[in-house]
Each structure stands twice: as C-alpha cells, then as structure tokens.
C-alpha positions as CSV (number, residue, x, y, z in Angstrom):
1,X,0.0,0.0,0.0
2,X,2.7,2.1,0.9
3,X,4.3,1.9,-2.8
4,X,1.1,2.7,-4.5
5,X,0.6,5.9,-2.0
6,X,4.2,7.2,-3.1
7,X,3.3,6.5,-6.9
8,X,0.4,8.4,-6.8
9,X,1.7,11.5,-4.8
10,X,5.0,11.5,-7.0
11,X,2.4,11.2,-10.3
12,X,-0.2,13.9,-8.6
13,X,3.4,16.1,-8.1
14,X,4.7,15.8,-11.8
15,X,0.8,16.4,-13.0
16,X,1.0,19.8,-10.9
17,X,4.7,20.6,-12.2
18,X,3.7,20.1,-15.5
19,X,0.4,22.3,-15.0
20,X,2.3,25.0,-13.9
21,X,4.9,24.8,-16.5
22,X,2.5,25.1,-18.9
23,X,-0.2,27.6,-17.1
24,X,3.3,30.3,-17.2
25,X,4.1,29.1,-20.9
26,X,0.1,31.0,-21.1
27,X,-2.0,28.0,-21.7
28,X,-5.1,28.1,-20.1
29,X,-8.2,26.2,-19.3
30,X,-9.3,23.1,-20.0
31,X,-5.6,23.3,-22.7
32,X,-3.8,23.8,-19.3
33,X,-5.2,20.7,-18.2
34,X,-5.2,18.5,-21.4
35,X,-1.2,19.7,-21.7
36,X,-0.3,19.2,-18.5
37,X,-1.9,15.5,-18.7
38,X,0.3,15.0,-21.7
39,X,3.3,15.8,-20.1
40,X,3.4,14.3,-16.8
41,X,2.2,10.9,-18.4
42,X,5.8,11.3,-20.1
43,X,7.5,12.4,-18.0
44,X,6.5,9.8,-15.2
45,X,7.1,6.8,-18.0
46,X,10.2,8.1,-18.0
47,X,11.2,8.9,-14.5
48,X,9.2,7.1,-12.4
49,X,9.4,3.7,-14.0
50,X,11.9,2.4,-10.6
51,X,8.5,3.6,-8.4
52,X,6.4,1.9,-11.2
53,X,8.0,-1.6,-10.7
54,X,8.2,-1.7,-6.9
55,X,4.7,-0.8,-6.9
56,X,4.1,-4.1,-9.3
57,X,6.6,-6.3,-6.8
58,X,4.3,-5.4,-3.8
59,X,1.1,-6.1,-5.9
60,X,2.3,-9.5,-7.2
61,X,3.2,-10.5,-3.4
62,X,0.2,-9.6,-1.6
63,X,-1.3,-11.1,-4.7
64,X,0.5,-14.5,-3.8
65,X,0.6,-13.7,0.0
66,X,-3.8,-14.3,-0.5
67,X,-3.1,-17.2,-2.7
68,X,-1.5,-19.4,0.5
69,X,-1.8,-22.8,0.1
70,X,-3.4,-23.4,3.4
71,X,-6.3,-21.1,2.1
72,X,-6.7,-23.7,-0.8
73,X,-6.7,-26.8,1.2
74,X,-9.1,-25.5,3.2
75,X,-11.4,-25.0,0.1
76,X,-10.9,-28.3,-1.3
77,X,-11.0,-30.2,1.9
78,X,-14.7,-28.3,2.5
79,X,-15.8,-28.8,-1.3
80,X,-14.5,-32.7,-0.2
81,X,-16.6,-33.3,2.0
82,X,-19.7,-30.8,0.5
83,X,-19.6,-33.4,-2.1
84,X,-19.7,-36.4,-0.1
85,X,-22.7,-35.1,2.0
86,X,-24.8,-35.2,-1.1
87,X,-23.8,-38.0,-2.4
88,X,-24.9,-39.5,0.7
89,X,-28.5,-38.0,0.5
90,X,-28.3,-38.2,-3.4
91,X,-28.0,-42.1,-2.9
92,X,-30.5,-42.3,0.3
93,X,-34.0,-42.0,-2.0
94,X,-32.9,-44.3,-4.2
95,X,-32.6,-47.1,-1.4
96,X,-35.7,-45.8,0.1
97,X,-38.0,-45.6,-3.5
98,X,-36.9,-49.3,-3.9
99,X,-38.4,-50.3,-0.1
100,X,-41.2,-48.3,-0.5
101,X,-42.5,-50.1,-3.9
102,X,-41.5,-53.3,-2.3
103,X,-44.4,-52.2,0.5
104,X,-46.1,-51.4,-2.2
105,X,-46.5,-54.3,-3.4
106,X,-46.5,-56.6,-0.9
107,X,-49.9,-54.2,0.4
108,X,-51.3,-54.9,-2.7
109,X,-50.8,-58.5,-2.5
C-alpha cells in the first residue's frame, strides 16, 4: 500500500509541475489541463518507471501472500466433503423408493 501511495503523490506532483509549466508558458483552461496531462504521463514513463516496478513487486506478493496454500486446502477439503454429503442424500432416496415399492406391493398382494 505504501508503494502505491508514493506513486500516486510523486504522479499527482509531476501532474501539478507540469500544469504550472504550462499555465506560465500561457495556456489556459481546460488546454492547461489536457497539456499538462500529456506531459506528466511522459515524464513519469520516464522517471518514475523504478516507483512503477516496486509498486508491481508489492502487488504480485500480496497477490501470492492471498493465494497461501493453506487457504486452498481448506477450500478443497470443504468442497471434499460438501460433495460427499450429497452423495450420501443423493443415494438415500434411491434405497428408500426401492423399499417403499417393495411395501407397495407386498400391500397390494
């Protein structure tokens, strides 16, 4: 989080550089704006590219940080045994349907 925070102040920094640059160069308006919007995406391709990729390392490990494999297991081992509660109930009725036409028939009899 940290890495992202600098990023954006040291993007929101050149995007306020640049807009004064230009606003003194005499650009005004929404121009200023546009200009300015140009310039610091740029200039921060350029020069921030270090900030850029530190902000990518930190993403990719809390990425893989959420990705434990005790998180997984714990997921599989639930959907495990999900499963074999209803196959348990799935198979249940079909024991039971064949005693109950077995009554069935030995009431009609």
């Amino acid at each position: 989080m940290r890495s992202w925070l600098t990023y954006t102040a040291a993007r929101l920094g050149l995007f306020a550089a640049a807009f004064g640059i230009v606003y003194l160069f005499g650009a005004r308006s929404w121009i200023a704006l546009v200009l300015a919007w140009l310039i610091s995406g740029l200039a921060s391709y350029v020069l921030l590219s270090k900030l850029r990729d530190r902000m990518s390392a930190a993403t990719v490990e809390r990425l893989d940080r959420r990705r434990s494999p005790g998180v997984g297991e714990r997921l599989s081992s639930g959907a495990a045994r999900e499963d074999g509660a209803e196959g348990e109930t799935g198979a249940a009725p079909a024991e039971g349907g064949g005693e109950g036409q077995a009554r069935a028939s030995a009431g009609d009899a």
